[in-house]
C-alpha positions, 0 to 999 in steps of 0.5 A, a space after each residue: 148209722 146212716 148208710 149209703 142206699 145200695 144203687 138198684 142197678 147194681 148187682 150183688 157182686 158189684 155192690 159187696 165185695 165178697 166171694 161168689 158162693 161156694 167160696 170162703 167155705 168156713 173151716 170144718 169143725 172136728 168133734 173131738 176138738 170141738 168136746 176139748 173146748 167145750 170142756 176147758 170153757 166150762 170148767 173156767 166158767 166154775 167158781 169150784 171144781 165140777 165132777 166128771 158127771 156135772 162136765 159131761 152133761 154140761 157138753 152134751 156128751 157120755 160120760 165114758 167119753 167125757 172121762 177119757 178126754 178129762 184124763 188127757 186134759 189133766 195129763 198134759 195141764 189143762 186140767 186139775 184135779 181137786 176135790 173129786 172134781 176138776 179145775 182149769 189147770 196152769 197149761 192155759 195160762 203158761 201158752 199165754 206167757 209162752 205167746 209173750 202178750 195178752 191178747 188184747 192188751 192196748 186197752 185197759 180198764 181204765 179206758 173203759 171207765 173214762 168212756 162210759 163215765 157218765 153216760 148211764 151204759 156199758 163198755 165192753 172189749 170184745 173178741 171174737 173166738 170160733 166165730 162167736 163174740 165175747 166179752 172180756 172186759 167191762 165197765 158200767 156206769 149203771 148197774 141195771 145194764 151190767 148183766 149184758 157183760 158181766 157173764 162174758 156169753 157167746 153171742 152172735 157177731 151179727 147180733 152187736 155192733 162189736 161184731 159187725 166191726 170184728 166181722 168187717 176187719 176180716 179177711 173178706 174170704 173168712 168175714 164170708 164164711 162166718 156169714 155162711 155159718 150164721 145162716 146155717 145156725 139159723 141167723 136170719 137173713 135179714 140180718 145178714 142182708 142188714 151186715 152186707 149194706 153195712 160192711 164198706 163203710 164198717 170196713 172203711 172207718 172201723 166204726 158201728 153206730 146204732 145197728 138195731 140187730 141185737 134181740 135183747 133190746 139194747 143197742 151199740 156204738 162200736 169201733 176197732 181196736 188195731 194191732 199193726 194194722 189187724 183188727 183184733 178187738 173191738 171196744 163197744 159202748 152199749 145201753 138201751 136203744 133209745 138211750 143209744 140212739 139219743 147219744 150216739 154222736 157223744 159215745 162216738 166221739 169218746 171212742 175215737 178219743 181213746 182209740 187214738 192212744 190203743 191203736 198200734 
């Protein structure tokens, strides 16, 4: 991605247009909440119902507890109960249909396989939820690269191309707090001095190409997906980083084709 050298006369609030510290402070979490959803996220990633004790460990909290917030999760729907273990209940899916939309829902998998046909990598649409970034959908062109979305994990937003583009449609108070957020976890800040070069032109075009922070060898192309003029997604093209490298003008120019018929 070629980006314009920052002028070193310049300071830092002139060149990047974000909150003086102590601004934009990131929502708190609440650790309650924050048990809910650790819950709900693991028992849909299950393929069977997990008892009360396989939940427990897997969100790091007693089971006295764990078993407390299950019986209100499955009390109001969120949960049921099957087999002696529980299974993501119909509450989800009926906030869904109460909303009237699915999330995400101008670009279908069928995009995806025209943009990736043939160029030997992955396409993702990616969201971004409680500062992370996730996977929720794909095609693969080749196999061997499938394994990079497929599990649908939460990965950084500084550490993919995907996320630089749905940091940089933010709101430039929150884009800062989830900065701050990635420092505090430990993101270093190389990266986060790699996002502030970046982030005019990210912001302006809606595009990434070839950021090379992610720390799992691959690479991206990225561009936004827009609804009424808010970033709500991004679809990503990801392979290795010398295959991103070598096609990166090619990937770019199918992403903007689609993107003409998934903005609204």
């Amino acid at each position: 991605m070629t980006t314009q050298q920052p002028d070193p006369r310049q300071s830092s609030a002139d060149r990047f247009p974000f909150p003086a510290a102590g601004e934009g402070a990131p929502r708190p979490h609440h650790r309650t909440v924050d048990r809910v959803a650790a819950i709900l996220e693991t028992v849909a990633r299950s393929t069977v119902p997990l008892g009360l004790s396989e939940i427990a460990k897997s969100v790091g909290a007693p089971v006295s507890s764990t078993q407390s917030l299950v019986n209100g999760l499955a009390a109001t729907g969120y949960l049921e109960e099957e087999a002696r273990g529980f299974r993501l209940g119909l509450a989800p899916y009926f906030l869904a249909t109460l909303a009237g939309t699915r999330p995400v829902d101008q670009v279908d998998h069928r995009m995806l396989e025209q943009i990736v046909e043939g160029t030997g990598a992955v396409a993702v649409v990616a969201v971004l939820i409680g500062g992370s970034v996730f996977y929720i959908d794909y095609a693969a062109d080749d196999p061997s690269y499938a394994y990079l979305a497929q599990n649908r994990l939460r990965r950084s937003p500084l550490e993919t191309s995907a996320g630089w583009v749905l940091l940089s449609g933010l709101d430039v108070e929150t884009t800062w707090g989830q900065l701050s957020v990635g420092e505090d976890a430990g993101v270093t800040r190389d990266l986060v001095d790699a996002f502030e070069r970046a982030y005019p032109q990210v912001r302006e075009t809606g595009e990434c190409v070839a950021p090379g922070v992610a720390s799992n060898g691959a690479d991206g192309v990225a561009v936004a997906v827009r609804n009424q003029g808010q970033v709500v997604a991004a679809v990503s093209v990801i392979a290795e980083t010398g295959h991103i490298r070598d096609h990166a003008p090619e990937i770019l120019e199918r992403l903007r084709a689609q993107r003409l018929h998934w903005d609204r």
